[in-house]
C-alpha positions as CSV (number, residue, x, y, z in Angstrom):
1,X,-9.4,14.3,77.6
2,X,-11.8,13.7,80.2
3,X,-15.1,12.9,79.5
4,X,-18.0,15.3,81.5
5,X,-19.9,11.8,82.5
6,X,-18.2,8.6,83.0
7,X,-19.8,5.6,82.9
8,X,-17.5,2.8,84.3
9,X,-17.9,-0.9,83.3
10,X,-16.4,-3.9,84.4
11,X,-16.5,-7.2,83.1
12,X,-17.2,-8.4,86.4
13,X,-20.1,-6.3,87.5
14,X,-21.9,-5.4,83.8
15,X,-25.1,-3.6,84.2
16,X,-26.4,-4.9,80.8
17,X,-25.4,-6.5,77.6
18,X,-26.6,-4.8,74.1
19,X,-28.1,-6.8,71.1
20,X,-26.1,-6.1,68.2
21,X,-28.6,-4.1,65.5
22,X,-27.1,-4.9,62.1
23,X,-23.9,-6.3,61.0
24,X,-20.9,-5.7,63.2
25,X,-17.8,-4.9,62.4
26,X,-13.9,-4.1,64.0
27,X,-12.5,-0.9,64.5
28,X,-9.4,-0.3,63.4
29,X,-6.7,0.7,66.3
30,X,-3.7,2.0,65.9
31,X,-0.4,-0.1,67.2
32,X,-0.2,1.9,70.3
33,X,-3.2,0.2,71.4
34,X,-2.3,-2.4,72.6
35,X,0.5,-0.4,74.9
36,X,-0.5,-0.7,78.8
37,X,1.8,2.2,79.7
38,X,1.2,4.7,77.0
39,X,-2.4,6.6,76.4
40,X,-3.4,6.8,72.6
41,X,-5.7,8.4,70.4
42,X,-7.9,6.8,68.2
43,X,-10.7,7.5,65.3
44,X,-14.3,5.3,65.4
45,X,-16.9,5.8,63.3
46,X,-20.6,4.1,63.9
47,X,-23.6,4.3,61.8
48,X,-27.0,5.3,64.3
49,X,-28.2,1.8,64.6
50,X,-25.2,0.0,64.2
51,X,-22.6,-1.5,66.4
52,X,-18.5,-1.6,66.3
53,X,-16.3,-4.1,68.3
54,X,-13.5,-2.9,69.8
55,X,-10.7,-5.4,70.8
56,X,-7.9,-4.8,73.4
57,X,-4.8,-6.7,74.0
58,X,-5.0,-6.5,77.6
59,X,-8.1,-7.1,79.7
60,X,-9.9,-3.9,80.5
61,X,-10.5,-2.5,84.0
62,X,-13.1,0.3,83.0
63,X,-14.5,2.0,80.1
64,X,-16.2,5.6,80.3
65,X,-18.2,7.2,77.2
66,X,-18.7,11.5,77.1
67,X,-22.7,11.2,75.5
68,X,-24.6,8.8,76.8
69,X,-27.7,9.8,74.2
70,X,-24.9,9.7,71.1
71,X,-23.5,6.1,71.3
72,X,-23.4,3.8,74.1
73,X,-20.6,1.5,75.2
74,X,-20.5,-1.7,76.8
75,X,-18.1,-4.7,77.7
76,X,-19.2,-8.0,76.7
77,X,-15.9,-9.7,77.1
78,X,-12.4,-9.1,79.4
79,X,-11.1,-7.6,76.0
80,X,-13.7,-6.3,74.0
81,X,-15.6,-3.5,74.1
82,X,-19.2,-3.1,72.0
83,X,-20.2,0.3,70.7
84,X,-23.7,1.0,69.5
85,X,-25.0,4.4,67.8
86,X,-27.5,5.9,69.0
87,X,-28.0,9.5,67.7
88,X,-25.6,11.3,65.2
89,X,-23.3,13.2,67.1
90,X,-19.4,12.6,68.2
91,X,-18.4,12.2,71.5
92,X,-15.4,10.5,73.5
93,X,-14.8,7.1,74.4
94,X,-11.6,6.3,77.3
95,X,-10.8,2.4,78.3
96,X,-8.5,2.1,80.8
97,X,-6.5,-1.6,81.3
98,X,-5.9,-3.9,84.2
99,X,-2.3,-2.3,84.1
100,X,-3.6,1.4,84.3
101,X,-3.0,1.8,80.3
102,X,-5.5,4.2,78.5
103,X,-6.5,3.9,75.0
104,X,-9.0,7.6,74.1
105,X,-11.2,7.0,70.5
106,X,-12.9,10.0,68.8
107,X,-16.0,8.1,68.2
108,X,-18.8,9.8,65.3
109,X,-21.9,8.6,65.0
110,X,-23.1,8.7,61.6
111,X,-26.7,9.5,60.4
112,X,-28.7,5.6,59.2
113,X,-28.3,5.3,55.6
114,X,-32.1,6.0,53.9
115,X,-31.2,3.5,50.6
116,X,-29.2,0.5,50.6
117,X,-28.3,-1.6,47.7
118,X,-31.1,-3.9,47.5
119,X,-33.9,-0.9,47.6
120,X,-32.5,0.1,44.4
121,X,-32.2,-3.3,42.8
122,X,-35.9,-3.6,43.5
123,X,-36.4,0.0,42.1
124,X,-34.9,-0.9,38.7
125,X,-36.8,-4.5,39.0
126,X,-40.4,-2.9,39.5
127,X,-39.1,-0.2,36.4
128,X,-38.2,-2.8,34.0
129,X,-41.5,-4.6,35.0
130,X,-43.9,-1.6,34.5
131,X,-42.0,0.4,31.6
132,X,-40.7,-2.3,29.5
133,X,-38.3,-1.1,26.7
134,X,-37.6,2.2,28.0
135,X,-34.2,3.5,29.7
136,X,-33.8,4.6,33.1
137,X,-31.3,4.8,35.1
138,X,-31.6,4.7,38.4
139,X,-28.7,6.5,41.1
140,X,-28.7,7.1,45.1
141,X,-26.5,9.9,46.4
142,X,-26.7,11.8,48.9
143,X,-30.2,11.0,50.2
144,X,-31.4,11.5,46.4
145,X,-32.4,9.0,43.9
146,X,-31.8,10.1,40.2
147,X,-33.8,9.2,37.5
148,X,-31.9,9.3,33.9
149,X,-32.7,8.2,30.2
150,X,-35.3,8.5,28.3
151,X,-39.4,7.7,28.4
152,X,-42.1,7.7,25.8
153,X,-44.4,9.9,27.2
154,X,-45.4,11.8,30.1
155,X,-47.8,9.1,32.2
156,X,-44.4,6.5,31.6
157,X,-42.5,9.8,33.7
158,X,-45.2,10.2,36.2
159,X,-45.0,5.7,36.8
160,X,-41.2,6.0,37.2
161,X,-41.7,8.8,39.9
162,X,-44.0,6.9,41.6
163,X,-42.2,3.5,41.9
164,X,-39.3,5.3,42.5
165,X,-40.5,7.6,45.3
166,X,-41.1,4.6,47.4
167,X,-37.6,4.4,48.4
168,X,-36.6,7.9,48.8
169,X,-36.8,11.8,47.6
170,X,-36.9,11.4,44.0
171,X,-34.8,14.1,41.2
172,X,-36.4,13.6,37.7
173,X,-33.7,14.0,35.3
174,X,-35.4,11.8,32.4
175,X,-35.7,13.1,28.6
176,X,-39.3,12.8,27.5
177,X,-40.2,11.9,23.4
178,X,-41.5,14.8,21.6
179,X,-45.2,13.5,21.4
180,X,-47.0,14.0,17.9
181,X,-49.3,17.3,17.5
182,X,-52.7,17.7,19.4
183,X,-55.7,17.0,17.1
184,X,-57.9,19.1,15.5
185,X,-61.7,18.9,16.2
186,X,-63.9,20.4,13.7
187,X,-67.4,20.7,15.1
188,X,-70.6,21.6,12.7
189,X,-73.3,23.3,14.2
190,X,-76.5,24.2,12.8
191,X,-78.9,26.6,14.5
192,X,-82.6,27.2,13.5
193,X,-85.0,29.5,14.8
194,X,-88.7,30.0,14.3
195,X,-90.7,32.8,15.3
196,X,-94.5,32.8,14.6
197,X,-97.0,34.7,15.5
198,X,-100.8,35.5,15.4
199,X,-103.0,38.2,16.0
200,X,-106.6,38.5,15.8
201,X,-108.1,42.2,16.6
202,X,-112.0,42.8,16.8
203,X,-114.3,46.1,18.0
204,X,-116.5,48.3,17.0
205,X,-117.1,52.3,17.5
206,X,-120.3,53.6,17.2
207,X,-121.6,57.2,17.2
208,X,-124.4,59.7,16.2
209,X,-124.0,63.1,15.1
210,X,-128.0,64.4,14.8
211,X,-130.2,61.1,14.2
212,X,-133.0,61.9,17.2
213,X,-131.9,64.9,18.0
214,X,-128.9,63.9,20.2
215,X,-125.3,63.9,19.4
216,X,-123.3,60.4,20.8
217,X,-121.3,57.8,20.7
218,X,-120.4,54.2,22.1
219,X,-116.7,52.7,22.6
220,X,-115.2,49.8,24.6
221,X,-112.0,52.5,24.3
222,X,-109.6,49.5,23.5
223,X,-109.6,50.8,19.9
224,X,-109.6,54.4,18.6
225,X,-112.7,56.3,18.6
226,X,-113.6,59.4,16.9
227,X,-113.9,62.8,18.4
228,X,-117.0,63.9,19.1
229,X,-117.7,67.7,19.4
230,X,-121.6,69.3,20.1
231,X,-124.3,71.0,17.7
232,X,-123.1,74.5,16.3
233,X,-125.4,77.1,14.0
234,X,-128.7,77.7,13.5
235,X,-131.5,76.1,10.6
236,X,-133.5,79.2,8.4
237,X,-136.2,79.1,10.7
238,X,-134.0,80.0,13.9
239,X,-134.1,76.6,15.6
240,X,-131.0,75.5,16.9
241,X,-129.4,72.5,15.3
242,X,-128.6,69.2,17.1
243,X,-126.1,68.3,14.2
244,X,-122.7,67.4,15.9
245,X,-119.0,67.0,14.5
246,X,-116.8,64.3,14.8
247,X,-112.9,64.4,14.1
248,X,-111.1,61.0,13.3
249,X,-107.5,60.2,14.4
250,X,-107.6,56.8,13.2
251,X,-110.7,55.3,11.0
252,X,-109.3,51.9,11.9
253,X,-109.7,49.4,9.1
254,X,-113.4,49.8,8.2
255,X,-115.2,53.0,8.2
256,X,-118.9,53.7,7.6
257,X,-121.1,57.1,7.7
258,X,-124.7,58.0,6.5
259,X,-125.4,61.1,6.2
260,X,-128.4,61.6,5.9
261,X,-129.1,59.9,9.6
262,X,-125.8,61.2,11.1
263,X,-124.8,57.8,12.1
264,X,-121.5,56.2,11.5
265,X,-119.2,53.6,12.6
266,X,-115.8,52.8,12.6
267,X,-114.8,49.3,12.8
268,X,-111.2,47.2,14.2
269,X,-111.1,44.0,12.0
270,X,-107.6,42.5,11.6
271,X,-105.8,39.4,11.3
272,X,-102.0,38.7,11.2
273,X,-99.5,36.5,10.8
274,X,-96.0,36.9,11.3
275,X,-93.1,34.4,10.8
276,X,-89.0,35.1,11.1
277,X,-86.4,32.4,10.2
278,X,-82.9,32.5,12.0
279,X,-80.6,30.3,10.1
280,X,-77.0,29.8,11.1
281,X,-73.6,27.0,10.2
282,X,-71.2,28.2,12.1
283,X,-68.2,25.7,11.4
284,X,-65.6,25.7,14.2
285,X,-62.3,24.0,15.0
286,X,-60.4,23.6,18.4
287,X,-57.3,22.0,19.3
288,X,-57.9,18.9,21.7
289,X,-59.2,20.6,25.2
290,X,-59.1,24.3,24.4
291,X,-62.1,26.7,24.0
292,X,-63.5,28.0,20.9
293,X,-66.0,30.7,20.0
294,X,-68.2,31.9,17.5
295,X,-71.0,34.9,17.9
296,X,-72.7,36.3,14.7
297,X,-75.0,39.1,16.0
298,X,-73.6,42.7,16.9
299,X,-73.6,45.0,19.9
300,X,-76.2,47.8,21.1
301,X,-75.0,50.9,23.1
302,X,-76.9,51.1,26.4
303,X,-76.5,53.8,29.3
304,X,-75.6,53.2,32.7
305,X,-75.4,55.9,35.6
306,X,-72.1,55.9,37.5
307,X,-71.9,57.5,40.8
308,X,-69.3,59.8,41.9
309,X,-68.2,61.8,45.4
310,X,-70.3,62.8,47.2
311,X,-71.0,66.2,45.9
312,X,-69.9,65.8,42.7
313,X,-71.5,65.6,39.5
314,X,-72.8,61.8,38.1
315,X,-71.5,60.8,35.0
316,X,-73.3,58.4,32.0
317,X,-71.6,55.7,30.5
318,X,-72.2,53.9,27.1
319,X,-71.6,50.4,27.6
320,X,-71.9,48.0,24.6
321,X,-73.9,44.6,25.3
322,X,-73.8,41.9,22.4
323,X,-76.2,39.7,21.0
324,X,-76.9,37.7,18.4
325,X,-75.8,33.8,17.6
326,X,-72.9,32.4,19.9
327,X,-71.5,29.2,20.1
328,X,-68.5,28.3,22.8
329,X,-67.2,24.7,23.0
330,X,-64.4,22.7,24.4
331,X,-64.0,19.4,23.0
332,X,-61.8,16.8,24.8
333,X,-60.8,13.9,23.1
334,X,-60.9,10.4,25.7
335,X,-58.8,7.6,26.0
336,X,-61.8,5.4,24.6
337,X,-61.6,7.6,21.3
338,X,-64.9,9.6,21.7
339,X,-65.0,13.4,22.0
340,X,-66.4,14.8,25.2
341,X,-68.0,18.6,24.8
342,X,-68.6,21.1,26.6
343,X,-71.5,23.2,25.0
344,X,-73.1,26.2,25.5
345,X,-74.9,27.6,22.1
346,X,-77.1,30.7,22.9
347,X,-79.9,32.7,20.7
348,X,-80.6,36.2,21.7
349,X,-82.3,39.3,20.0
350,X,-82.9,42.6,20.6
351,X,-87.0,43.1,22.1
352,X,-87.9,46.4,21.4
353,X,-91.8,45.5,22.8
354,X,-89.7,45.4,26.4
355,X,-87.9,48.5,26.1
356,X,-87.3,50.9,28.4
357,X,-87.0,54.5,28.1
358,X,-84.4,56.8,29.9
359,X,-84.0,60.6,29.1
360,X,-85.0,60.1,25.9
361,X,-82.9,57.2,25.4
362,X,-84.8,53.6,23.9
363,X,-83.1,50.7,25.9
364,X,-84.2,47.9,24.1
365,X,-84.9,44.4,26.6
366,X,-83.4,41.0,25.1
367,X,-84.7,38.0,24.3
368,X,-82.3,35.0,24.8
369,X,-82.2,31.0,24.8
370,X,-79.5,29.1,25.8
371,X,-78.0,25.6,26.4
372,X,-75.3,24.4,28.4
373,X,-74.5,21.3,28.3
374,X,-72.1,17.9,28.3
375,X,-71.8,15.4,26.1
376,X,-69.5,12.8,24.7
377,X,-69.9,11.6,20.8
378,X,-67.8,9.2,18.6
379,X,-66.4,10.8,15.9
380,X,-68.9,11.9,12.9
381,X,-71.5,11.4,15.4
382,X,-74.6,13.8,15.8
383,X,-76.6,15.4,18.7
384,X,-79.5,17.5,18.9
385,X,-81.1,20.1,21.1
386,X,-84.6,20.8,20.7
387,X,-87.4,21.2,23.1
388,X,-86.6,25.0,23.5
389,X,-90.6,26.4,22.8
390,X,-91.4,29.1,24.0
391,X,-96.0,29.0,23.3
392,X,-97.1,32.6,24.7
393,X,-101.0,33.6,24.1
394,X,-102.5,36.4,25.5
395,X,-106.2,38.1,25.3
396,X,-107.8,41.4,26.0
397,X,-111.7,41.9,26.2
398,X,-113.3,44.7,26.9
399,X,-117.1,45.5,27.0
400,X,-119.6,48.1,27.4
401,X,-122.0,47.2,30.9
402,X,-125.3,46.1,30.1
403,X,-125.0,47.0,26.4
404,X,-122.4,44.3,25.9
405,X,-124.8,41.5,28.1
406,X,-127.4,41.8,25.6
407,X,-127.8,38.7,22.8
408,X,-126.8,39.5,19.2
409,X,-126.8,43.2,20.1
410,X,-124.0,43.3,22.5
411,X,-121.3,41.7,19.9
412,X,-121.5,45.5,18.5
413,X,-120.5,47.2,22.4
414,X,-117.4,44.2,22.5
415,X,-114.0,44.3,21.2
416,X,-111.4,41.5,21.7
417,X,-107.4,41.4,21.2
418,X,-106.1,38.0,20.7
419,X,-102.5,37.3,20.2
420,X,-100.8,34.0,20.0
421,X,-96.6,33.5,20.0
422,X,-94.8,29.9,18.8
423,X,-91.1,29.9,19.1
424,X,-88.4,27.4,18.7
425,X,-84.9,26.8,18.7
426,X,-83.3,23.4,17.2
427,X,-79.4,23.1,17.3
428,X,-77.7,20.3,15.1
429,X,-74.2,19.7,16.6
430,X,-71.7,17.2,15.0
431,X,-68.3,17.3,15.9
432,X,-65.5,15.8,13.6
433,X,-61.5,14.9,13.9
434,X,-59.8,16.6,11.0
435,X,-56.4,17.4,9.5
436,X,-55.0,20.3,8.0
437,X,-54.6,20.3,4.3
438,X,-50.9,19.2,3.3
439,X,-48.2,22.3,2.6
440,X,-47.6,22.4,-1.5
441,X,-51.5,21.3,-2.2
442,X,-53.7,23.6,-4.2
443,X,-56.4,25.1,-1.9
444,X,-60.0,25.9,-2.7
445,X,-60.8,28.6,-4.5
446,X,-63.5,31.0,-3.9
447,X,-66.0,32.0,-6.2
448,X,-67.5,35.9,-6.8
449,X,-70.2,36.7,-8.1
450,X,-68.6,39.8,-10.2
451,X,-64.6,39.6,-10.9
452,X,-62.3,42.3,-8.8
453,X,-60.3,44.9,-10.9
454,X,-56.8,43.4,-11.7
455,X,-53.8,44.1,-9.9
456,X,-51.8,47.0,-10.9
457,X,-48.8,45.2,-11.2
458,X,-47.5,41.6,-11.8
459,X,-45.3,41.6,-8.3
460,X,-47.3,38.5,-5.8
461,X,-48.9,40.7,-3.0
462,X,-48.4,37.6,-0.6
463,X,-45.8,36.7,1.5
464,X,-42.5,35.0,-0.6
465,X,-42.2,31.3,-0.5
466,X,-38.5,31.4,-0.4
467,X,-36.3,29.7,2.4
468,X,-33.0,30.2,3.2
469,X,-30.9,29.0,6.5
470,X,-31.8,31.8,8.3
471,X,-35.8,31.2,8.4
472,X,-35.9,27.8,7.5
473,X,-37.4,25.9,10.9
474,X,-34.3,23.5,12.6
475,X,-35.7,20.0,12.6
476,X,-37.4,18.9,16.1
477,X,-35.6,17.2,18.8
478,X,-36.7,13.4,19.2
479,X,-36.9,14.1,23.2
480,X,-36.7,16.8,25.7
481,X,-36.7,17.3,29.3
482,X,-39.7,16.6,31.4
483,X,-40.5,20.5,32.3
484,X,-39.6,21.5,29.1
485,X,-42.3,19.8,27.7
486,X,-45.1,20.5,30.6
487,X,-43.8,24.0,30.3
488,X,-45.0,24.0,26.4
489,X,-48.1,22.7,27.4
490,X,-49.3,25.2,29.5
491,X,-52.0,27.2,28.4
492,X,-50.9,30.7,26.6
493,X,-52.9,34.0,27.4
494,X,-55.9,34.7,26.3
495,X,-56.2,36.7,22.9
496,X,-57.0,40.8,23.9
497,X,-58.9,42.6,21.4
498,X,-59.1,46.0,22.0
499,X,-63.0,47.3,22.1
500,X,-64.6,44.1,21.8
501,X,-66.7,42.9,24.5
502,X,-65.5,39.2,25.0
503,X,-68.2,37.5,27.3
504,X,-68.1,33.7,26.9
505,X,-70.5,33.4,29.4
506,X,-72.0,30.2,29.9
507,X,-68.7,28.5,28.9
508,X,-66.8,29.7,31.5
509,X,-64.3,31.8,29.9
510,X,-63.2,35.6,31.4
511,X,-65.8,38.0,30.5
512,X,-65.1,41.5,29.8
513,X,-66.1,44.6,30.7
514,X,-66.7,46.0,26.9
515,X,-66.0,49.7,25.6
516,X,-67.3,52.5,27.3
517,X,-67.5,56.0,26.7
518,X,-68.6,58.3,29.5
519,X,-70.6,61.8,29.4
520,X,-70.7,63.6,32.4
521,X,-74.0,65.5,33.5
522,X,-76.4,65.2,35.7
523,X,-78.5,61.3,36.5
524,X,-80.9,61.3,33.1
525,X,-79.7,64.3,31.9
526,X,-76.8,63.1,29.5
527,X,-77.3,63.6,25.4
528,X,-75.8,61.0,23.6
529,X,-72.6,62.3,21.3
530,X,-73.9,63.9,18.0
């Protein structure tokens, strides 16, 4: 065939000699080659980078390659011609003889190989160095290096990757040992709450119903005073009577009258104290890095307007919000032995002092403390969060003018409110590795107070302890493949309980929306099921 360029080389006028890259080696001719009169076909294979030396039994005239860019072809002796690749491809090669002979070659140029054989000796060198004891085999085909045998553990996997990647795209085909069960983390928490309060009330309401001939009163009008109506009726000798009424809503706490002077007084003297204990042990347990709750409290129904089209009617909708004592935790265990947490306890209540009202509806406020925090414990270890006061005080004074200024005398035209609020939270946290108890030992028993009616029959209620083939567990494999046990480890969904209001808030968790249950009707015009 004839080659679309020709590049003709003689050994007398070469343009330029090539270095050799790698090892060389002979291509194989077929008999006819060395024929002067008679053209021949032949095959030639290269590798890009490489270089074949082509030998002819007479001394060569020309030579002419098709691709320049594929291989390249020059003569370094009168019978020998040197072929380097260049770029995979195939093209032609023709040489042509002092004798006008031709001799044609097919030559392919193959792609560089990535791997040879003393990558891979160093592969499995630096893998019997860093994983001693374990067995990998180590393969290169087709551009690939294969990993087969059996590791320990997933980090020994991930270290065999990684040496191996340095020579090539690795395929992970290694068996991993089933590893032991996660731990269990028990963690004790203790919460305690104190609420205190104080109150100290003081006033005094005066009045007059006929002493010097006028009907009166005085009152700061902090605390309740009486109702005060004018003189009524006449007196035997026709004179009109100054003598007033007076109605009382509320006497307060002390109450005086004389009748004979028409004076009276009704007087605000209190003092309180109040004190509420919150006292909770919530004992949870977690597997090693996964998220555990606890909440004892309850949920309030609340309203909340939801707008519509325009046009259209609005609708109400009962939303539930919780409260109470909650606890959510994630302990990790670390590779110096200690358990790191993750924290978040929380203390709410419902304040009914705050509370709003909507169309006749009592929307109580709530009164929350919380934590979130980190920290990392050995196990049995203890922590504590304190600190959380909360000192509120407030006072209300209220005086008559002028009457109130004066010494001694003006303590009766005064009344004062003081109240005074101390609360504190104090969580006791302790978390714990523990085991399960063993299958076949007795478990605790409970005690009640008063003993259950017996059973009506002598049949167990509980599930039979009987095994046969059929639900008897198969033994577990010693080792399994790599994503068959990242697949396992994967997190599973999350637990859906149908009307509850989730909410792990601080700890990060999903929180949902709660139940709901709609009434349609006009904004604050809704009435609340019957």
């Amino acid at each position: 065939m004839r080659a679309k360029t020709s590049i003709a080389i003689t050994w007398f006028c070469a343009v330029s000699f090539a270095v050799c890259a790698g090892h060389s080696m002979q291509a194989q001719t077929s008999p006819a080659a060395g024929a002067a009169s008679q053209d021949s076909t032949n095959d030639l294979s290269v590798t890009v980078g490489k270089t074949v030396l082509v030998d002819c039994a007479q001394p060569i005239s020309r030579v002419a390659i098709g691709l320049g860019e594929v291989a390249q072809a020059s003569a370094v002796s009168p019978t020998e011609i040197m072929v380097n690749g260049k770029t995979p491809g195939e093209t032609s090669l023709i040489i042509w003889d002092i004798h006008g002979g031709r001799q044609f070659f097919n030559v392919t140029v193959r792609p560089m190989a990535t791997l040879s054989s003393d990558n891979l000796d160093a592969v499995r060198r630096e893998l019997r160095t860093e994983l001693p004891g374990q067995t990998i085999k180590v393969s290169y085909d087709n551009n690939n290096i294969f990993l087969r045998g059996d590791v320990k553990d997933l980090v020994s996997s991930d270290r065999a990757v990684k040496i191996a990647s340095t020579a090539g795209k690795v395929v992970n085909l290694l068996n991993v040992d089933v590893p032991a069960s996660d731990p269990q983390i028990l963690l004790k928490v203790r919460f305690c709450s104190v609420d205190r309060t104080l109150e100290k009330q003081l006033g005094i309401n005066l009045f007059n119903l006929g002493a010097g001939n006028f009907v009166g009163g005085s009152t700061t009008g902090q605390y309740s005073p009486p109702f005060l109506s004018g003189p009524s009726g006449s007196s035997s000798q026709g004179v009109g009577t100054t003598t007033g009424n007076a109605a009382l809503s509320n006497e307060l706490n002390l109450f005086a009258f004389y009748p004979g002077l028409g004076l009276g007084a009704t007087i605000e003297a209190m003092e309180s104290k109040g004190l509420v204990e919150t006292l909770a042990e919530p004992n949870l347990l977690a597997t090693n890095g996964k998220e555990a709750s606890f909440l004892a409290g309850g949920e309030y129904p609340y309203p909340v307007v939801q707008g519509t089209s325009a046009g259209g009617s609005t609708a109400v909708t009962i939303q539930f919000k919780e409260y109470g004592i909650r606890l959510n935790f994630i302990p990790t265990i670390t590779p110096r032995g200690t358990i790191r947490l993750q924290v978040a306890p929380e203390v709410s209540a419902l304040d009914f002092a705050h509370a709003v009202t909507i169309s006749g509806f009592e929307v109580p406020a709530i009164t929350s403390r919380k934590v979130n925090t980190e920290v990392e414990l050995k196990d049995g270890q203890s922590f504590i969060v304190g600190g959380l006061l909360d000192n509120e005080e407030s006072e209300t004074f209220e005086k008559v003018p002028f009457l109130g200024d004066i010494p001694v005398l003006g303590k009766f035209f005064q009344s004062m409110t003081r109240t005074k609020s101390n609360t504190e939270l104090i969580v006791i946290v302790t978390p714990e590795l523990v085991a399960p108890i063993p299958a076949g030992q007795t478990l605790p028993q409970l005690k009640y107070p008063v003993a259950f009616l017996p059973p009506n029959s002598n049949i167990p209620m509980h599930t039979p302890d009987g095994k046969t083939p059929e639900n008897t567990p198969a033994p577990a494999p010693t080792s399994v493949p790599v994503e068959t046990l990242l697949d396992s480890m994967k997190p599973e969904k999350p637990l859906i309980i149908e009307g509850s209001t989730g909410g792990f808030g601080t700890a990060g968790a999903p929180i949902n929306s709660g139940s709901t249950t709609s009434y349609p009707g006009g904004a604050g015009t809704a009435a609340a099921p019957q």
